[in-house]
TORVEX-350111 format. One line per field, with one value per residue (C-alpha): y, x, z; residue number from 1. Coordinates in nm, 3 decimals. Each point is the difference from the previous one (the first is absolute). Last residue first. Layout:
residues N
Y = [Y | ...]
X = [X | ...]
Z = [Z | ...]
pos = [NUM | ...]
***
This chain:
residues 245
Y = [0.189 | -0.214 | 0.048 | 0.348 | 0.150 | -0.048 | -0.068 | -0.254 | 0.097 | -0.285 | -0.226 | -0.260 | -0.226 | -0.358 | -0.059 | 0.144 | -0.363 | 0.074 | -0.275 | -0.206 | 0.403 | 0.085 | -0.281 | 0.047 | 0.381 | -0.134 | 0.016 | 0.246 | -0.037 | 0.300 | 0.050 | -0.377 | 0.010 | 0.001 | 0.192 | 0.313 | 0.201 | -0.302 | -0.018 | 0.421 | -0.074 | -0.353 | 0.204 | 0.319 | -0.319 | -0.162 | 0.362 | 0.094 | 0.227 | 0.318 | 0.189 | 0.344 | -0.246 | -0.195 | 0.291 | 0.190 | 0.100 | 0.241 | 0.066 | 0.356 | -0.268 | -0.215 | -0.238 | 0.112 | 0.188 | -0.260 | 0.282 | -0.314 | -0.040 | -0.158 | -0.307 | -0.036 | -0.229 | -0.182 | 0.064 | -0.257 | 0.108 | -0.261 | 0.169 | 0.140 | -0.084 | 0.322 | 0.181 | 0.378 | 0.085 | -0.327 | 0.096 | 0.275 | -0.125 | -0.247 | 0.240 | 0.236 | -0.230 | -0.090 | 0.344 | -0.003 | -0.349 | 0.145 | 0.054 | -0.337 | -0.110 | -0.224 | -0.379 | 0.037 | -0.337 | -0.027 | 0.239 | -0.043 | 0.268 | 0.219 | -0.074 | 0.112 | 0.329 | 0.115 | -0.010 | 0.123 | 0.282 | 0.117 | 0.042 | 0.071 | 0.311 | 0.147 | 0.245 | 0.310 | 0.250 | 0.019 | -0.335 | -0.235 | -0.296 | 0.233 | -0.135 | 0.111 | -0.185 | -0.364 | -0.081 | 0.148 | -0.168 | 0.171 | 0.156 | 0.268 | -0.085 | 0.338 | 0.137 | 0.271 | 0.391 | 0.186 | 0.360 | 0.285 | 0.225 | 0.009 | -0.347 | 0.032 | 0.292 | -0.255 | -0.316 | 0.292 | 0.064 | -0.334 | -0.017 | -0.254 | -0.264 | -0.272 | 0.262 | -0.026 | -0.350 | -0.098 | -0.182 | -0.245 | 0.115 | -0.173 | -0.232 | 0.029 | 0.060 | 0.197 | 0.050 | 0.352 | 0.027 | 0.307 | 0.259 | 0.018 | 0.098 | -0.351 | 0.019 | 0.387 | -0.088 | -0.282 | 0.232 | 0.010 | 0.059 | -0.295 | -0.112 | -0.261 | -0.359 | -0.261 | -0.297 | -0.134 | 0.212 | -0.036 | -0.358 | 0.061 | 0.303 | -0.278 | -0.249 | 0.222 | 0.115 | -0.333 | 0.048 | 0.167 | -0.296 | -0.182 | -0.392 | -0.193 | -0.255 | -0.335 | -0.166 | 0.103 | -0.103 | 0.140 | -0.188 | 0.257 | 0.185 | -0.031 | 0.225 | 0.201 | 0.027 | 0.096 | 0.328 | 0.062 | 0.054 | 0.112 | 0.257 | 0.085 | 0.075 | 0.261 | 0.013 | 0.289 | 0.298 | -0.224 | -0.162 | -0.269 | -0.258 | -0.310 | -0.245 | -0.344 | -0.321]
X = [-2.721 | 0.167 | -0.001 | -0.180 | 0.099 | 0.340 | 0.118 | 0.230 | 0.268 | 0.031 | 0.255 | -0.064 | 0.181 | -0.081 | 0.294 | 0.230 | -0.145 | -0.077 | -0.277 | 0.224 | 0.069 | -0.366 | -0.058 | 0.289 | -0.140 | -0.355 | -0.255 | -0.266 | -0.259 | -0.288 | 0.112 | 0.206 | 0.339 | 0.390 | -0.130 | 0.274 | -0.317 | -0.200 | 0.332 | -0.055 | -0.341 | 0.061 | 0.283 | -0.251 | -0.253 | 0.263 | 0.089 | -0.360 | -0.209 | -0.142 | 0.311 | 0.182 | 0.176 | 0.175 | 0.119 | -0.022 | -0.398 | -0.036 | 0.014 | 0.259 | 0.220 | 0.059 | -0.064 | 0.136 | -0.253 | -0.318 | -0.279 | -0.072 | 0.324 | 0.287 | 0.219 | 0.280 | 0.102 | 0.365 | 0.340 | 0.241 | 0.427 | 0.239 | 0.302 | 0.336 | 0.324 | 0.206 | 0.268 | -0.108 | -0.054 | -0.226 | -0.219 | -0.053 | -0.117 | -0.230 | -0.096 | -0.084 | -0.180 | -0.253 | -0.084 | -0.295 | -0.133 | -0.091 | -0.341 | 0.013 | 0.021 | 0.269 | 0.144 | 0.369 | 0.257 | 0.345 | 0.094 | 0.261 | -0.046 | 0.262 | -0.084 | -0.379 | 0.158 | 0.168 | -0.260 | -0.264 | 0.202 | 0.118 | -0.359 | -0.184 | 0.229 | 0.259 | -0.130 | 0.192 | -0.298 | 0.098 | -0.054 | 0.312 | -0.031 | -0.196 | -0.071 | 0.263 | -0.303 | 0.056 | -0.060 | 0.275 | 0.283 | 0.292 | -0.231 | 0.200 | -0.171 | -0.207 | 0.095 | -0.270 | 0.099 | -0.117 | -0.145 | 0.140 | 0.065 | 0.382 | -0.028 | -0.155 | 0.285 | 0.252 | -0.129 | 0.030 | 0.338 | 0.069 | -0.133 | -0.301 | -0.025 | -0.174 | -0.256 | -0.312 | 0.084 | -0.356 | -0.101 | -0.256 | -0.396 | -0.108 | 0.260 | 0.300 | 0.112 | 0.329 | 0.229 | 0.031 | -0.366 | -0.226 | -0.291 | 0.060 | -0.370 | 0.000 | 0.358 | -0.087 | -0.278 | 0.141 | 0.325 | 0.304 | 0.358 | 0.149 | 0.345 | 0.202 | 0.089 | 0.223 | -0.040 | 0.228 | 0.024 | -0.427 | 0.059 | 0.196 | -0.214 | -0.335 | 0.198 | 0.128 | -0.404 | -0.073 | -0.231 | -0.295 | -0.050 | -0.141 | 0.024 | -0.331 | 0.101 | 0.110 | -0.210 | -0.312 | -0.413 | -0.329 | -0.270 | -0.302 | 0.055 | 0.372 | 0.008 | -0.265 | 0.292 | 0.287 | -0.208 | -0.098 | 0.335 | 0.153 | -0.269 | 0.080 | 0.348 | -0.057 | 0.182 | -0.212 | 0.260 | 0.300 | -0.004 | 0.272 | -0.246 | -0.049 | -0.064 | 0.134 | -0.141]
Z = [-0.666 | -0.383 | -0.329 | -0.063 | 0.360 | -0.011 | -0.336 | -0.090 | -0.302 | -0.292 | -0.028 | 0.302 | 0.187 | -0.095 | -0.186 | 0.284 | 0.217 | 0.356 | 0.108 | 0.291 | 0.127 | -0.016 | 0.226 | 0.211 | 0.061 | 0.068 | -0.192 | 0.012 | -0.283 | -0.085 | -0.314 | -0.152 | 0.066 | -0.160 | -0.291 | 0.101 | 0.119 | 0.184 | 0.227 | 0.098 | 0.070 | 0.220 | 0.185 | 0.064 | 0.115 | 0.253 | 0.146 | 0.059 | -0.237 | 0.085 | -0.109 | 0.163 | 0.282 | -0.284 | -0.132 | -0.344 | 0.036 | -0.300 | -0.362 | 0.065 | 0.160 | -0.312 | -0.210 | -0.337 | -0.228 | -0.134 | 0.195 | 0.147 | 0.116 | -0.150 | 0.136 | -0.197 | -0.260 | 0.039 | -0.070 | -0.047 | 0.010 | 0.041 | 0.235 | -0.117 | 0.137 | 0.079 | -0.246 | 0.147 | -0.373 | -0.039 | 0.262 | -0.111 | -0.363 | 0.186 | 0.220 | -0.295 | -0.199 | 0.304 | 0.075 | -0.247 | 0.154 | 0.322 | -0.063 | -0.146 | 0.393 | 0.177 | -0.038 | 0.041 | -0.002 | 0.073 | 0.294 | 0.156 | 0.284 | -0.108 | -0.313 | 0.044 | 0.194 | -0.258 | -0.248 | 0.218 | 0.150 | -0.346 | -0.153 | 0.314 | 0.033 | 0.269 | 0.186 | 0.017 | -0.048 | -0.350 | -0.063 | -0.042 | -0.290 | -0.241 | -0.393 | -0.263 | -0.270 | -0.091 | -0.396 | -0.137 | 0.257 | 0.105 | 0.313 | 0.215 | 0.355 | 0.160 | 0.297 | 0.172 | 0.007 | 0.245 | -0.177 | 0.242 | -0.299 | 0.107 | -0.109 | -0.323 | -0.067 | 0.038 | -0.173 | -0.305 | 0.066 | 0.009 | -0.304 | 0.001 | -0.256 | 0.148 | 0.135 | -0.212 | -0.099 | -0.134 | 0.342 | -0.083 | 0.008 | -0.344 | -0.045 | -0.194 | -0.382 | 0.004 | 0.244 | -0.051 | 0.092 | -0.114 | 0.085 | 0.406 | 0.162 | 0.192 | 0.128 | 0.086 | 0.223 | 0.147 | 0.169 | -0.210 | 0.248 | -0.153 | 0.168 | -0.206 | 0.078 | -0.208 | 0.293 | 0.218 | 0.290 | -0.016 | 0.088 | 0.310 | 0.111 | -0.070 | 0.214 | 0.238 | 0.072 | 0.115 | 0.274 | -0.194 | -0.176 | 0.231 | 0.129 | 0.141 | 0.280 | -0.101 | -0.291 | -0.080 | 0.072 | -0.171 | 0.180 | -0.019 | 0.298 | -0.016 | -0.354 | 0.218 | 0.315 | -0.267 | -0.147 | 0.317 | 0.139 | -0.314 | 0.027 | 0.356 | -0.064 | -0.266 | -0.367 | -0.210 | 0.098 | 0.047 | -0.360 | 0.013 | 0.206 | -0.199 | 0.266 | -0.128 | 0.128]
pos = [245 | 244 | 243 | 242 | 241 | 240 | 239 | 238 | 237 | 236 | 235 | 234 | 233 | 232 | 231 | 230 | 229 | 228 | 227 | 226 | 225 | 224 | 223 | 222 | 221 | 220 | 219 | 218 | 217 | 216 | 215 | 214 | 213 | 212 | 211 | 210 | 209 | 208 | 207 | 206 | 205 | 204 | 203 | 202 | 201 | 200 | 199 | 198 | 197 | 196 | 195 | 194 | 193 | 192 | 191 | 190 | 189 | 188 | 187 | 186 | 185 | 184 | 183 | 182 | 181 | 180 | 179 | 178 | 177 | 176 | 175 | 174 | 173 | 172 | 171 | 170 | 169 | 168 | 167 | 166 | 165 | 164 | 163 | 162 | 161 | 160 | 159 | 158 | 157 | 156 | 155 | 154 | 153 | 152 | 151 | 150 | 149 | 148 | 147 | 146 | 145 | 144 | 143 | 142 | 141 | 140 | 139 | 138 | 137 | 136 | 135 | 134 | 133 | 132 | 131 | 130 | 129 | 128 | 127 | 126 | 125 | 124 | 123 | 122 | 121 | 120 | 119 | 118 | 117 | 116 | 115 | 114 | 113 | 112 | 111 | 110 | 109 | 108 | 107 | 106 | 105 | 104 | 103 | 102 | 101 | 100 | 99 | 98 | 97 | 96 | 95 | 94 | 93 | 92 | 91 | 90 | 89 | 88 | 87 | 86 | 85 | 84 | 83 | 82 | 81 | 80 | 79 | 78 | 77 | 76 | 75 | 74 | 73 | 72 | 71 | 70 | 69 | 68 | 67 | 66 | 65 | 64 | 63 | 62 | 61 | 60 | 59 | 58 | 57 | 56 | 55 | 54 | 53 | 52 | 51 | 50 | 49 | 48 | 47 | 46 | 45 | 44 | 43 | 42 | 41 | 40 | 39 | 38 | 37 | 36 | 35 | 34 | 33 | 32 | 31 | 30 | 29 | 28 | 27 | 26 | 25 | 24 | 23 | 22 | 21 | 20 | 19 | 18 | 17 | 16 | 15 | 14 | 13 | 12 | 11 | 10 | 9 | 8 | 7 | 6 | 5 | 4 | 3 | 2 | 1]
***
């Protein structure tokens, strides 16, 4: 179990606490006591030593409002290199503006944007934590999201710079709400405590979403753990509220 806590202004004790006693609730176990990223920061300073970095000082706004990419071709909301080729002069009068600049990776590659791996706040990223972190934990295997499935290329390619092994990638359909946007808080209950439903029938919901039971079932977790089978998952979104309570 690995608490992903890099982000100090939406990373609060008592959520992990909840968070971990519902994932008990319904028969979620781990090995050892849950790990967090927060308390590796030499790792993330180590890997960032390594790495072709440059300071941007471009806030959202002006990334969206940018007309071209030196790169070339790239997705619709990558970095088009704004700053790559900042004067020092002109890195200069940025700073004496009182813009903090984040750090940004050098891409070599066409098709991955100079994506951040520091914010600006000092933070280092999602994008470098996670990659450095899953080898540092041996990672082999990651099953996540296909929200997250943009920022797959660009692990793999950063992971590749910092010469670690890189995991199998699957990505699996979310679970929208009924207005079919990403579940989320803005749809609702989010805790055990916030739901009608016992533990046993939130577990029998979330099994009857992958197809491992029928609605209204609750088997246990070694039930559900005899049925697993990946060819049974899914590959469609579920829908709270249209397939299931």
């Amino acid at each position: 179990m690995r608490i992903e806590d890099l982000d100090p202004d939406r990373s609060h004790v008592e959520h992990e606490a909840g968070q971990l006693a519902d994932l008990q609730a319904i028969g979620v176990d781990w090995d050892g006591p849950a790990v967090r990223q927060s308390e590796h920061p030499d790792l993330y300073a180590d890997a960032l030593e390594r790495l072709d970095v440059y300071p941007c000082f471009c806030t959202r706004a002006e990334i969206r409002e940018a007309a071209s990419a030196p790169h070339g071709p790239l997705p619709e909301g990558a970095y088009p290199g704004t700053c790559r080729t900042l004067t020092g002069e002109q890195r200069a009068e940025r700073e004496r503006a009182g813009r903090p600049p984040a750090l940004r990776v050098r891409s070599d590659d066409p098709a991955i944007d100079d994506f951040v791996v520091r914010r600006n706040d000092g933070a280092f990223a999602y994008n470098l934590a996670v990659v450095v972190y899953d080898a540092h934990q041996g990672v082999e295997q990651v099953v996540r999201g296909a929200d997250l499935e943009e920022t797959t290329p660009r692990q793999i390619w950063l992971g590749r710079q910092l010469g670690l092994p890189i995991p199998v990638y699957t990505h699996v359909p979310l679970v929208l709400g009924p207005d079919g946007a990403r579940l989320a808080k803005r749809h609702g209950a989010v805790t055990l405590g916030d739901r009608d439903e016992t533990p046993e029938q939130v577990r029998g919901l979330l099994a009857a979403s992958v197809g491992l039971a029928e609605p209204g079932e609750t088997p246990s977790m070694d039930e559900l753990l005899e049925r697993f089978d990946p060819n049974r998952l899914p590959t469609e979104p579920w829908t709270l509220g249209l397939d299931g309570p």
